[in-house]
PDB file of N, CA, C, O and CB in Angstrom:
ATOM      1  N   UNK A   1       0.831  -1.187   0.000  1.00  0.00           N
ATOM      2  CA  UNK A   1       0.000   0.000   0.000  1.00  0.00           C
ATOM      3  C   UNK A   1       0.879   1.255   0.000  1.00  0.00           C
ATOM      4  O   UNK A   1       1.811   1.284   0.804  1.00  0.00           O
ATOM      5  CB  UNK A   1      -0.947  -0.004   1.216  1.00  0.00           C
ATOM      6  N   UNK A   2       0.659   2.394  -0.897  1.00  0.00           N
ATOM      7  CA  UNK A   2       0.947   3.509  -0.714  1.00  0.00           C
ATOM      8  C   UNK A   2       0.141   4.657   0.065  1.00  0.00           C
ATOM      9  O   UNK A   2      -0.957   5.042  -0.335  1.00  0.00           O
ATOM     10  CB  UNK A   2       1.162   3.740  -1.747  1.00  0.00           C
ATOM     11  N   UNK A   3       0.684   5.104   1.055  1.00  0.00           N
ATOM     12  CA  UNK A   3       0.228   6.500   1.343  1.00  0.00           C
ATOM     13  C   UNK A   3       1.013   7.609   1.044  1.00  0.00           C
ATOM     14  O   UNK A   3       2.208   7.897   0.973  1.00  0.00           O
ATOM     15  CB  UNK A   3      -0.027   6.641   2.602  1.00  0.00           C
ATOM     16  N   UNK A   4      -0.369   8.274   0.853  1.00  0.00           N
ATOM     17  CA  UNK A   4      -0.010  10.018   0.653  1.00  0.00           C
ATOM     18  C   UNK A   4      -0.423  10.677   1.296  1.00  0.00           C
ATOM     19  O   UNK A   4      -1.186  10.087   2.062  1.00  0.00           O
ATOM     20  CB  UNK A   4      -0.314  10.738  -0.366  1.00  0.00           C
ATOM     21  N   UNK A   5      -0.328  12.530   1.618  1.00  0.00           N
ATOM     22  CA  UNK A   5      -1.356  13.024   2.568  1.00  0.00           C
ATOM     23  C   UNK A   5      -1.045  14.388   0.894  1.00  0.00           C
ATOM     24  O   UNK A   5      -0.039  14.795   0.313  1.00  0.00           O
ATOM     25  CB  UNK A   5      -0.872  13.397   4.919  1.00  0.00           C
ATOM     26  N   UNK A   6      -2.128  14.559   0.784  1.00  0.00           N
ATOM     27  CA  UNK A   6      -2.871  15.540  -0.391  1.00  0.00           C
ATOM     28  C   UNK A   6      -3.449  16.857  -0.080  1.00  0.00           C
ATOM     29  O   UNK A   6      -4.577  16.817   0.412  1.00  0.00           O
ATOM     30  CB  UNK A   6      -4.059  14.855  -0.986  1.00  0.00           C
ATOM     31  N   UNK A   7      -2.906  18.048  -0.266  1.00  0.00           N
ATOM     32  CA  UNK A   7      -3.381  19.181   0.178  1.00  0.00           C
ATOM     33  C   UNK A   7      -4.812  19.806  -1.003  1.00  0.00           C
ATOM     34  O   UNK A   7      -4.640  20.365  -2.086  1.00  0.00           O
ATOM     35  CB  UNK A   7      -1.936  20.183   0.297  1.00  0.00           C
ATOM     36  N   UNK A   8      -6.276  19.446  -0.279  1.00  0.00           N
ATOM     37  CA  UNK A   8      -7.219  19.627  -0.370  1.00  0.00           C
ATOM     38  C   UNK A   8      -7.647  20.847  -0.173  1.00  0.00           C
ATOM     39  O   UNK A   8      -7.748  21.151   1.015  1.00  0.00           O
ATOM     40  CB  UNK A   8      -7.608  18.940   0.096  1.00  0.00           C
ATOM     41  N   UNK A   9      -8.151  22.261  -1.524  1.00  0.00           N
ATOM     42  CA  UNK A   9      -8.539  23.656  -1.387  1.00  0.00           C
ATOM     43  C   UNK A   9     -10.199  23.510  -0.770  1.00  0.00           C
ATOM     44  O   UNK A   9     -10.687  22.381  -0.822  1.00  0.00           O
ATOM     45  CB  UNK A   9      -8.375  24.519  -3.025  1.00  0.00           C
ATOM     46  N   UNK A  10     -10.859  24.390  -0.324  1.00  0.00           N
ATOM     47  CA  UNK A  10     -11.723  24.411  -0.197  1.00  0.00           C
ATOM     48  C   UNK A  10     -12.773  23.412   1.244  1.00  0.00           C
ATOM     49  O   UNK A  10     -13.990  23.444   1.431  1.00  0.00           O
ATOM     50  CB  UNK A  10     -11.737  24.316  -1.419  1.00  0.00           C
ATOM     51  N   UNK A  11     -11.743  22.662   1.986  1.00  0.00           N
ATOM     52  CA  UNK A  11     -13.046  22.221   2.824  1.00  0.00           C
ATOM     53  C   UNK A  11     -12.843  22.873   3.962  1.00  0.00           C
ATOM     54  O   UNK A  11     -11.729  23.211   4.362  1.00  0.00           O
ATOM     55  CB  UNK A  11     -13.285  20.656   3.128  1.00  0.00           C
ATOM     56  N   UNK A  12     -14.017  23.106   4.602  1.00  0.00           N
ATOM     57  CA  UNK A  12     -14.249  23.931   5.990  1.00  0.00           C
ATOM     58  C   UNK A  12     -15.201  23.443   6.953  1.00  0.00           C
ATOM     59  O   UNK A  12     -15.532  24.086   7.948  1.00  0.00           O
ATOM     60  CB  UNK A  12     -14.723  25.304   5.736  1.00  0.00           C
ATOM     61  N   UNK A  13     -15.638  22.311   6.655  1.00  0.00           N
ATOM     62  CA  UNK A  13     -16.245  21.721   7.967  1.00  0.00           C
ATOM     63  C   UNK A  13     -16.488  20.180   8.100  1.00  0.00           C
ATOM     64  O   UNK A  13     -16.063  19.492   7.171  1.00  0.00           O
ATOM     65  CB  UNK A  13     -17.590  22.357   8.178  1.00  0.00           C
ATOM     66  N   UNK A  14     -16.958  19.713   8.876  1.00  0.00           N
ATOM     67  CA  UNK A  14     -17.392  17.825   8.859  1.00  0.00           C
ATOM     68  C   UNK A  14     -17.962  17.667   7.772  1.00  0.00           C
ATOM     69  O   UNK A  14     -17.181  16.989   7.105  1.00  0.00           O
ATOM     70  CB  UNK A  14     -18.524  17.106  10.025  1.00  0.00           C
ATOM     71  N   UNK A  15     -19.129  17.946   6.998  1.00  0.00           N
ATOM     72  CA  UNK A  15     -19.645  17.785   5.928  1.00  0.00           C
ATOM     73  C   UNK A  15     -18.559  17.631   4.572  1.00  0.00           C
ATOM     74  O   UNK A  15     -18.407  16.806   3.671  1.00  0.00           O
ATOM     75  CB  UNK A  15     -20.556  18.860   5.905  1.00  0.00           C
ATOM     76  N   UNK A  16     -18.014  18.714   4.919  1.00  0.00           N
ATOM     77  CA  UNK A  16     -16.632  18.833   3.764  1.00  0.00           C
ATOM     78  C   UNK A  16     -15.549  17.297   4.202  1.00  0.00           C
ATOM     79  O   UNK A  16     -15.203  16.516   3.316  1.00  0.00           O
ATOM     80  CB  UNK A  16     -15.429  20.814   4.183  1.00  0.00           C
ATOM     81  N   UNK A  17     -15.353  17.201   4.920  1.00  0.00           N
ATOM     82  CA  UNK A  17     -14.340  16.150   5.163  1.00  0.00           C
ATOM     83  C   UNK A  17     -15.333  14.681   4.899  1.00  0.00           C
ATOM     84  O   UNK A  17     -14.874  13.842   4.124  1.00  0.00           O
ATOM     85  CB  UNK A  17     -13.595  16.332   6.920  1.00  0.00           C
ATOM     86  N   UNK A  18     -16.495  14.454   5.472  1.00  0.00           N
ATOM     87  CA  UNK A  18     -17.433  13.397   4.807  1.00  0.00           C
ATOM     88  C   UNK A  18     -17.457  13.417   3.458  1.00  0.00           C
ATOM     89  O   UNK A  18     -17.382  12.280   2.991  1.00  0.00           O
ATOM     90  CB  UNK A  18     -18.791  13.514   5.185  1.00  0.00           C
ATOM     91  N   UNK A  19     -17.557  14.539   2.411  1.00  0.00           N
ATOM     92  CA  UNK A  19     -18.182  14.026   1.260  1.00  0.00           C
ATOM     93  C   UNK A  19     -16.622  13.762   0.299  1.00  0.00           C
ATOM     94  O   UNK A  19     -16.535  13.037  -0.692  1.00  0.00           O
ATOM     95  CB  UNK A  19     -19.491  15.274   0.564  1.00  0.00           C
ATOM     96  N   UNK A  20     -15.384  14.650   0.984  1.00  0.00           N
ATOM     97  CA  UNK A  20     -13.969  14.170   0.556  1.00  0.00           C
ATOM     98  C   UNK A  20     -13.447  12.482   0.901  1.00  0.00           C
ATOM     99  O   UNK A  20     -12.904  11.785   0.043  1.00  0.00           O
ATOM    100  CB  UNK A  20     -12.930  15.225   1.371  1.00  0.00           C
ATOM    101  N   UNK A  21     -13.699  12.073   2.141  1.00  0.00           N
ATOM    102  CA  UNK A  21     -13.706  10.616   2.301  1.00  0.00           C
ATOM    103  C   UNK A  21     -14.536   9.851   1.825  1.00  0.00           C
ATOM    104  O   UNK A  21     -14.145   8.736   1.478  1.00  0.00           O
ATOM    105  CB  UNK A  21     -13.737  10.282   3.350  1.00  0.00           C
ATOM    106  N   UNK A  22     -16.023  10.239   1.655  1.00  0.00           N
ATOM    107  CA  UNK A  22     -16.632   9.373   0.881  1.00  0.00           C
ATOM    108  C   UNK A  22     -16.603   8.835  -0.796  1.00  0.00           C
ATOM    109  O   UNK A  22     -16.938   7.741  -1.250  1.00  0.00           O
ATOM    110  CB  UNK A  22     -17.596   9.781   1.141  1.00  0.00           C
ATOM    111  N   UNK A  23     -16.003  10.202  -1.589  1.00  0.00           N
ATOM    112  CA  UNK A  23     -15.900  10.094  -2.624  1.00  0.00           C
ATOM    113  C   UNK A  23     -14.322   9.085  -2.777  1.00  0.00           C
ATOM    114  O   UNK A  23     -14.196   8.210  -3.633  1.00  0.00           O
ATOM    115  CB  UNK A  23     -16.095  11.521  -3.169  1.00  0.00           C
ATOM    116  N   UNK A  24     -13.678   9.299  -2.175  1.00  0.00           N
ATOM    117  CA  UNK A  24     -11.863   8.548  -2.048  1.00  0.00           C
ATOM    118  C   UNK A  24     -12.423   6.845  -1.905  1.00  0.00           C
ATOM    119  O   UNK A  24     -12.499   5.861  -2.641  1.00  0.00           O
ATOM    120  CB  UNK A  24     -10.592   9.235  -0.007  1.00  0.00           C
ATOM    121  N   UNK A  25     -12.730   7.192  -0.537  1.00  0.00           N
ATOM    122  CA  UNK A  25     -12.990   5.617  -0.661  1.00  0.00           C
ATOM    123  C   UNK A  25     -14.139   4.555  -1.047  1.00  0.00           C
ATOM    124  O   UNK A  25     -14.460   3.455  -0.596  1.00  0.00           O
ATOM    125  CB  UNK A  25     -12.792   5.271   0.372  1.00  0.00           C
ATOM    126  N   UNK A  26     -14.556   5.277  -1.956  1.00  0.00           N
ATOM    127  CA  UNK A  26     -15.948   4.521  -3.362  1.00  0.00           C
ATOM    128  C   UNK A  26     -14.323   3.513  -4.677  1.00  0.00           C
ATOM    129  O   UNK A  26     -14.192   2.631  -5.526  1.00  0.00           O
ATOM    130  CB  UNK A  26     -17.372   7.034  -4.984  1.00  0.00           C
ATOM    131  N   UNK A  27     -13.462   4.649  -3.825  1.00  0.00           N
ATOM    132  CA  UNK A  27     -12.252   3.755  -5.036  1.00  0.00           C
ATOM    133  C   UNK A  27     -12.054   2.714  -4.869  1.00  0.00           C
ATOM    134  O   UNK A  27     -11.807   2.429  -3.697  1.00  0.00           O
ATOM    135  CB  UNK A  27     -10.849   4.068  -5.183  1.00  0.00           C
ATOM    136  N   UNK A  28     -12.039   1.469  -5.973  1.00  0.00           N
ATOM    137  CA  UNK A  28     -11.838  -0.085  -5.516  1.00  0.00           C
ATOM    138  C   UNK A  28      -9.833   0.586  -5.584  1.00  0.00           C
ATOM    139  O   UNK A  28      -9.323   1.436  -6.313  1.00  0.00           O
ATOM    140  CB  UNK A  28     -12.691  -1.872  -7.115  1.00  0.00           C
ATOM    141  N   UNK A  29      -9.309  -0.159  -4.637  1.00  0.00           N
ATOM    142  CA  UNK A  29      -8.219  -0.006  -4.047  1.00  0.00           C
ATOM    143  C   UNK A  29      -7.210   1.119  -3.161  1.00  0.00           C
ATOM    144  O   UNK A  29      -6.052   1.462  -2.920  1.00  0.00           O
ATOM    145  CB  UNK A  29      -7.837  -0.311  -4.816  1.00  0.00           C
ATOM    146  N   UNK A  30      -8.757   1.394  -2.884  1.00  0.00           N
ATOM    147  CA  UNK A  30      -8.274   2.566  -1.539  1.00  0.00           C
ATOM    148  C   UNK A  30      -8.531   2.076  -0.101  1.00  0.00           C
ATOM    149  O   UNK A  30      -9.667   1.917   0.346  1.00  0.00           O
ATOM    150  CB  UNK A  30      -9.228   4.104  -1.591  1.00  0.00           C
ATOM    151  N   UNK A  31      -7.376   1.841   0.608  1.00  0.00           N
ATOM    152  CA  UNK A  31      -7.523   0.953   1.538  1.00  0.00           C
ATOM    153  C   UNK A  31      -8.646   2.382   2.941  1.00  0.00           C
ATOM    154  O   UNK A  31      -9.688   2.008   3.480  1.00  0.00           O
ATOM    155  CB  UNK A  31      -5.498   0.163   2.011  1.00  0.00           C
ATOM    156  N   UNK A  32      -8.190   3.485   3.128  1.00  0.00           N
ATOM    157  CA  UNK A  32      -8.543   4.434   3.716  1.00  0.00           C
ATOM    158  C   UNK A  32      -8.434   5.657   3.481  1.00  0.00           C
ATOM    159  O   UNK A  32      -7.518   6.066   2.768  1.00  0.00           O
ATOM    160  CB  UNK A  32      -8.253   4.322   4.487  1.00  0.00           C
ATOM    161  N   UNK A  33      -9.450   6.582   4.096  1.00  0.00           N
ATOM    162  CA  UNK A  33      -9.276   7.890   3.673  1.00  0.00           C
ATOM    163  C   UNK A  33      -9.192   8.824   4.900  1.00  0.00           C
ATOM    164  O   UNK A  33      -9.504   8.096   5.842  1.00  0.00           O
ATOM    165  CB  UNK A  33     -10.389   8.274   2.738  1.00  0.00           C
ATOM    166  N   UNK A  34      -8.923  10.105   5.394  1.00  0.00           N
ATOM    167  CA  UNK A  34      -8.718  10.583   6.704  1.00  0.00           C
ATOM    168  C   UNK A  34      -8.320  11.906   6.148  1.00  0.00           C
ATOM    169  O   UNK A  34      -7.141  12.196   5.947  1.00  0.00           O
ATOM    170  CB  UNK A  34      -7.652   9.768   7.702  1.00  0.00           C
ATOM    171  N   UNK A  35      -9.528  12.872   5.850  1.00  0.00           N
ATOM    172  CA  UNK A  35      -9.347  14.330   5.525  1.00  0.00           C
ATOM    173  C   UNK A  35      -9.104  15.029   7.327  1.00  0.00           C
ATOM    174  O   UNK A  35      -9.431  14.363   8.309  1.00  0.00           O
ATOM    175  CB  UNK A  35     -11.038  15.016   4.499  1.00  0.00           C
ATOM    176  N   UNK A  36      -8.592  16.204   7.415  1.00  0.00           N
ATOM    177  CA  UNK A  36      -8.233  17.112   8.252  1.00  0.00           C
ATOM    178  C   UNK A  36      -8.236  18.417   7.562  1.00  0.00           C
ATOM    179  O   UNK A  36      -7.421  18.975   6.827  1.00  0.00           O
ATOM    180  CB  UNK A  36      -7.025  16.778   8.826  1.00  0.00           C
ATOM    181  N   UNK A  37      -9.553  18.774   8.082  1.00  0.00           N
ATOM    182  CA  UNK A  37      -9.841  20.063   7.513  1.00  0.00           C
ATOM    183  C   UNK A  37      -9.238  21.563   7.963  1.00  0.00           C
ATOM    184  O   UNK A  37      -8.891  22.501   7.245  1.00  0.00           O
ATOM    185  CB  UNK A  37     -11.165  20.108   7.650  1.00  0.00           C
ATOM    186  N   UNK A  38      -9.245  21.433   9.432  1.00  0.00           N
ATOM    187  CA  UNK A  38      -7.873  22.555   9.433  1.00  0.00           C
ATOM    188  C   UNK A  38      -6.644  22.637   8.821  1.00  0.00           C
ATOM    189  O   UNK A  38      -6.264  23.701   8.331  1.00  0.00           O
ATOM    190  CB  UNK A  38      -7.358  22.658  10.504  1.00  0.00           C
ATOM    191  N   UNK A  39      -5.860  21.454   8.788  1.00  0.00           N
ATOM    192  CA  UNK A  39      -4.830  21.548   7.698  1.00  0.00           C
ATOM    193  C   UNK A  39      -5.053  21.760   6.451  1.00  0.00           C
ATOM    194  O   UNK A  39      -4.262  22.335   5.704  1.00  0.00           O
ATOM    195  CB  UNK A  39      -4.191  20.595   7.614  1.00  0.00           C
ATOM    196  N   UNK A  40      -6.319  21.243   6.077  1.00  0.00           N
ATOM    197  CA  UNK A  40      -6.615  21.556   4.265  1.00  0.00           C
ATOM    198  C   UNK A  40      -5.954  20.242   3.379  1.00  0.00           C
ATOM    199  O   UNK A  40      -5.448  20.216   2.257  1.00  0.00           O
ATOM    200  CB  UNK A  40      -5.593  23.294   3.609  1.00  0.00           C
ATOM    201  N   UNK A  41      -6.242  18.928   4.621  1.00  0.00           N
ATOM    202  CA  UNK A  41      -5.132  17.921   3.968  1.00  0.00           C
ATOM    203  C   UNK A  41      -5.857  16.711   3.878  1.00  0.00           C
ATOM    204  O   UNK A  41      -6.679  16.605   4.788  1.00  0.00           O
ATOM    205  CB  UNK A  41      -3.702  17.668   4.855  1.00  0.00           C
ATOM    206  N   UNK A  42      -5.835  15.906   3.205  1.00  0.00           N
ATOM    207  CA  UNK A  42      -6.025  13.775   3.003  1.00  0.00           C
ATOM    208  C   UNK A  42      -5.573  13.499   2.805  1.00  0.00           C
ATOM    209  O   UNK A  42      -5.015  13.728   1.732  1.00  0.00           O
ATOM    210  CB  UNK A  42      -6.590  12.790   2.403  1.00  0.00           C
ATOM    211  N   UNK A  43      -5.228  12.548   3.729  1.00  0.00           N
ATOM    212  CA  UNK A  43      -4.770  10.750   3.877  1.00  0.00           C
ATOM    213  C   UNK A  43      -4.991   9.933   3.386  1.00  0.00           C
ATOM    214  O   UNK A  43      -5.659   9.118   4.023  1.00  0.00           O
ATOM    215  CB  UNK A  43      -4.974  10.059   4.676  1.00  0.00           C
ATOM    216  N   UNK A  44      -4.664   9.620   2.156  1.00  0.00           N
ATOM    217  CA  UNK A  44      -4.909   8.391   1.749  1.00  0.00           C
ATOM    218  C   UNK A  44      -3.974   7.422   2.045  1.00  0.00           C
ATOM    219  O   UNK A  44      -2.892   7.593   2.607  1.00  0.00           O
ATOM    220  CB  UNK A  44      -5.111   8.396   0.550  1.00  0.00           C
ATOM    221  N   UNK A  45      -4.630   6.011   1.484  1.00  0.00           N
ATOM    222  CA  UNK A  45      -3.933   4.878   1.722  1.00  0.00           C
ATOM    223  C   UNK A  45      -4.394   3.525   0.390  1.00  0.00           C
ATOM    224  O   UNK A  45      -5.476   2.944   0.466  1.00  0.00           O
ATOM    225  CB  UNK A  45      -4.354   4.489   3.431  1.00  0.00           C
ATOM    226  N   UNK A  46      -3.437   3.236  -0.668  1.00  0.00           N
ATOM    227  CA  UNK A  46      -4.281   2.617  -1.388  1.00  0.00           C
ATOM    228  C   UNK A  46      -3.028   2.228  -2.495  1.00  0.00           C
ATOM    229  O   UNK A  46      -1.818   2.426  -2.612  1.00  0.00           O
ATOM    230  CB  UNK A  46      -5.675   3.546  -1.841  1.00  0.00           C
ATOM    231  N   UNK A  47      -3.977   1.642  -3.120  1.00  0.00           N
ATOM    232  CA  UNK A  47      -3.182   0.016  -4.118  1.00  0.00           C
ATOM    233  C   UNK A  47      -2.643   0.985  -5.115  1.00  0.00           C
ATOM    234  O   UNK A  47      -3.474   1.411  -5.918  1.00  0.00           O
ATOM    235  CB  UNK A  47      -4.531  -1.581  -5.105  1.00  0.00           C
ATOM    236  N   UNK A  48      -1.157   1.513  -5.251  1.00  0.00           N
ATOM    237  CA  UNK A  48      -1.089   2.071  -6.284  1.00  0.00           C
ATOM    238  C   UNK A  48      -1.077   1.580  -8.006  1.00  0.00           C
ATOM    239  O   UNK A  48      -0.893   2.261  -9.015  1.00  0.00           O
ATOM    240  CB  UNK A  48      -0.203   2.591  -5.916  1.00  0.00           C
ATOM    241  N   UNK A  49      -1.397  -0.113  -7.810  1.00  0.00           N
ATOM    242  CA  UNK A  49      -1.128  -0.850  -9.016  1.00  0.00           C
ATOM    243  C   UNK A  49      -2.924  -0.448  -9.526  1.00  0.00           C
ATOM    244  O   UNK A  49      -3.333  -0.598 -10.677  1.00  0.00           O
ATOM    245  CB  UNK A  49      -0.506  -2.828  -8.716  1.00  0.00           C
ATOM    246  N   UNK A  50      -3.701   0.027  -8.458  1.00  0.00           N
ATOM    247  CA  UNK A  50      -5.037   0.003  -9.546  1.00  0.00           C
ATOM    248  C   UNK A  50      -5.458   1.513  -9.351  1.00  0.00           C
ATOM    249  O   UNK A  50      -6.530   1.760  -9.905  1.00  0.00           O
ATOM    250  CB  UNK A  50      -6.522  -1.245  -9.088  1.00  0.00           C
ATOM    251  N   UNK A  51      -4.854   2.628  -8.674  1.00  0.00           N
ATOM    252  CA  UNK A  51      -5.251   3.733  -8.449  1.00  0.00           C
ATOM    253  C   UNK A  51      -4.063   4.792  -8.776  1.00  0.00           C
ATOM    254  O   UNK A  51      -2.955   4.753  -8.240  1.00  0.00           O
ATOM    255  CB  UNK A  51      -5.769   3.709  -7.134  1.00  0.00           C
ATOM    256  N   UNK A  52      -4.474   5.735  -9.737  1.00  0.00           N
ATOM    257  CA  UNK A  52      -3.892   6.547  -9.726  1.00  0.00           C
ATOM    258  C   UNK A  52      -3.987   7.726  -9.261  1.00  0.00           C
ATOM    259  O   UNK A  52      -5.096   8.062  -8.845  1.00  0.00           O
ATOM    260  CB  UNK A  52      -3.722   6.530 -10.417  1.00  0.00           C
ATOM    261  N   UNK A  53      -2.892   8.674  -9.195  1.00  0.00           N
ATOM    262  CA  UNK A  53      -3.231  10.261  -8.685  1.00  0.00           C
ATOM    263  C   UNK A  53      -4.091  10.920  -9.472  1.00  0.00           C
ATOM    264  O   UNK A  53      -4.491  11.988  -9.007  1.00  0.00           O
ATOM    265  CB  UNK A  53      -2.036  11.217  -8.634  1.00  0.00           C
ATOM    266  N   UNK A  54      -4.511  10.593 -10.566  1.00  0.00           N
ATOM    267  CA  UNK A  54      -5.911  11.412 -11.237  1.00  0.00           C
ATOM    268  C   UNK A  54      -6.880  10.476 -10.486  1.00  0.00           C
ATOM    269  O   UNK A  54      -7.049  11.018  -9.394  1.00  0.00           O
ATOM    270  CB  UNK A  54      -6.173  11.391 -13.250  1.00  0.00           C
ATOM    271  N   UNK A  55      -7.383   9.682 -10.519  1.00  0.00           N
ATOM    272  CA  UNK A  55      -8.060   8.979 -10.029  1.00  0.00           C
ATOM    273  C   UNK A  55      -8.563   9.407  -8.571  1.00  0.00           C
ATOM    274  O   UNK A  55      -9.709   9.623  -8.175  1.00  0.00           O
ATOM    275  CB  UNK A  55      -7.454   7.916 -10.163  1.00  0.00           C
ATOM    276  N   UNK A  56      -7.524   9.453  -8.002  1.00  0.00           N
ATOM    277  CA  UNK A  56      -7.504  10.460  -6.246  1.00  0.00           C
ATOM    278  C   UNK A  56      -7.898  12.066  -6.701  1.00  0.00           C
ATOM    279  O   UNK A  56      -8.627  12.696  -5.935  1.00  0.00           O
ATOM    280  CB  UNK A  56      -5.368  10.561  -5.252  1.00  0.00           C
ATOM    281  N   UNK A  57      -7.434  12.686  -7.890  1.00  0.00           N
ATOM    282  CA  UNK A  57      -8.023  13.937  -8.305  1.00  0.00           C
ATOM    283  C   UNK A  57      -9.601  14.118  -8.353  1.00  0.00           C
ATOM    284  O   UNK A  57     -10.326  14.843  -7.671  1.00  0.00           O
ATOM    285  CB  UNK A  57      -7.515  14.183  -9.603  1.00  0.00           C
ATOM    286  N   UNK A  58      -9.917  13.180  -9.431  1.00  0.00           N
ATOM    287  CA  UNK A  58     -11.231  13.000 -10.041  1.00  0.00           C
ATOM    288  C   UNK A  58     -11.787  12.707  -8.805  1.00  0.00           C
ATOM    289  O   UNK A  58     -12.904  13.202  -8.957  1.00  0.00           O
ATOM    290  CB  UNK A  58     -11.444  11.913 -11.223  1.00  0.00           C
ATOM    291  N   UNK A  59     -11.776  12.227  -7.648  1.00  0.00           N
ATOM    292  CA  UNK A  59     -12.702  11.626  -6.843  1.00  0.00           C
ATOM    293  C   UNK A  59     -12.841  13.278  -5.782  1.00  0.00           C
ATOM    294  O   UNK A  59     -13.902  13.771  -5.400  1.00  0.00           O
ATOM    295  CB  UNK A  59     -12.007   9.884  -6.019  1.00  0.00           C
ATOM    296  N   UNK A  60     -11.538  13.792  -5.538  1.00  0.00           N
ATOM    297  CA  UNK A  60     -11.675  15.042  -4.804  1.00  0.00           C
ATOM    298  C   UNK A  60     -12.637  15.748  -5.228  1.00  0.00           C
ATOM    299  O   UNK A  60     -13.622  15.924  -4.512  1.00  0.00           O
ATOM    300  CB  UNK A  60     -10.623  15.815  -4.803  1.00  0.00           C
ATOM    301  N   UNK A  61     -12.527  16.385  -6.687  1.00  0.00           N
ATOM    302  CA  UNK A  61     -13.105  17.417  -7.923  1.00  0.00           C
ATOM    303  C   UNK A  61     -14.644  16.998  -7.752  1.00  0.00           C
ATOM    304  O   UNK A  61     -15.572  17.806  -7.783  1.00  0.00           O
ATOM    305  CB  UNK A  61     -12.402  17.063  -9.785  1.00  0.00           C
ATOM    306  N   UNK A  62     -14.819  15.190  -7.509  1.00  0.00           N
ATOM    307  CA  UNK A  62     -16.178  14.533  -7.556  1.00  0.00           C
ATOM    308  C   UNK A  62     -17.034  15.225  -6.194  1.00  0.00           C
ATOM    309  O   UNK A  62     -18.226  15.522  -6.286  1.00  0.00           O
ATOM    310  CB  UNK A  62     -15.983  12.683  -7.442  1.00  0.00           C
ATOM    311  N   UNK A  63     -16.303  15.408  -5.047  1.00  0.00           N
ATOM    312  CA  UNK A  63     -17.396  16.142  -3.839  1.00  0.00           C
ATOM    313  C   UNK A  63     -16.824  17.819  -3.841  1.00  0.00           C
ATOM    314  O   UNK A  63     -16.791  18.516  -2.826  1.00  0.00           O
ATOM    315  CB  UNK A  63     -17.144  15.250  -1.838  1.00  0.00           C
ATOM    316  N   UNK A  64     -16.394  18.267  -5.209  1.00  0.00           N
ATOM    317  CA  UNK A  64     -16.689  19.284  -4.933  1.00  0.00           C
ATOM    318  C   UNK A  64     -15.342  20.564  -4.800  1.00  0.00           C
ATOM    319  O   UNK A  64     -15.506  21.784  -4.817  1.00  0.00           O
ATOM    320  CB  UNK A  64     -17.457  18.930  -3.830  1.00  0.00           C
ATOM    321  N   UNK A  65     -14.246  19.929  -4.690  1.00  0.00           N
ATOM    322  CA  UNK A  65     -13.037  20.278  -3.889  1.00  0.00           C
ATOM    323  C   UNK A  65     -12.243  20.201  -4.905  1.00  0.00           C
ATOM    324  O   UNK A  65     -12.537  19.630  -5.956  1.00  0.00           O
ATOM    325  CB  UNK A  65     -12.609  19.432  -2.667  1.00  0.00           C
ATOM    326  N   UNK A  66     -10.794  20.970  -4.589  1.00  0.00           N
ATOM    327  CA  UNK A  66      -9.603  21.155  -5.696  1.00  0.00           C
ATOM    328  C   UNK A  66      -8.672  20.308  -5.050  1.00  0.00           C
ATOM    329  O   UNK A  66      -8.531  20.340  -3.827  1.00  0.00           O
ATOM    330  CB  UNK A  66      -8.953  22.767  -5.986  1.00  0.00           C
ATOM    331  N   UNK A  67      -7.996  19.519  -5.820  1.00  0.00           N
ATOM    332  CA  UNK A  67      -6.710  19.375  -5.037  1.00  0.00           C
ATOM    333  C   UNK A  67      -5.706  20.393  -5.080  1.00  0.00           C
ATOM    334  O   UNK A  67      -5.627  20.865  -6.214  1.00  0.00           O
ATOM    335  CB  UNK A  67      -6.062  18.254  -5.417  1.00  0.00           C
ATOM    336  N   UNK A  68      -5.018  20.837  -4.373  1.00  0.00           N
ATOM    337  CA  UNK A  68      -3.926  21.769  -4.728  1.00  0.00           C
ATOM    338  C   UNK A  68      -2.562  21.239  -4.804  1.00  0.00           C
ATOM    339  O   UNK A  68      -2.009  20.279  -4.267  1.00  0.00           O
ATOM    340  CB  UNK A  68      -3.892  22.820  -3.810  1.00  0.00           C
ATOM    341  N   UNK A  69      -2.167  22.174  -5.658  1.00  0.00           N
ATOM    342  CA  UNK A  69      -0.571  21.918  -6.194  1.00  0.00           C
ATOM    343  C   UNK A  69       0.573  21.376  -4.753  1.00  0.00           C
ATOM    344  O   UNK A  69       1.764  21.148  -4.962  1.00  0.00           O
ATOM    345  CB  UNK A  69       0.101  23.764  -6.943  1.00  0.00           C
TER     346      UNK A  69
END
């Protein structure tokens, strides 16, 4: 398993960190997800042989959110 921690624009509350973990881990080979919204950051954890970093993009962009550079 690879982890990363991903600096996430835009979330500001529980709702924001629910719909960022929920969309991550709908991924078949994302073992976990763990946004921290004061930092502006996610945790992932996941199979890098079936998931890619667009893939972790597209799912951010999916509830709403930017990833940032």
């Amino acid at each position: 398993m690879t982890e990363k921690t991903l600096k996430v624009s835009g979330m500001s509350c529980g709702h924001c960190r629910a719909a960022v973990e929920g969309e991550l881990n709908k991924i078949s080979g994302v073992e976990y997800s763990k946004a921290d919204v004061e930092k502006g950051t996610v945790e992932v954890s996941y199979d890098e042989g079936k998931v890619s970093t667009e893939d972790l993009r597209g799912a951010i962009e999916g509830a709403g959110y930017t990833l940032a550079a």
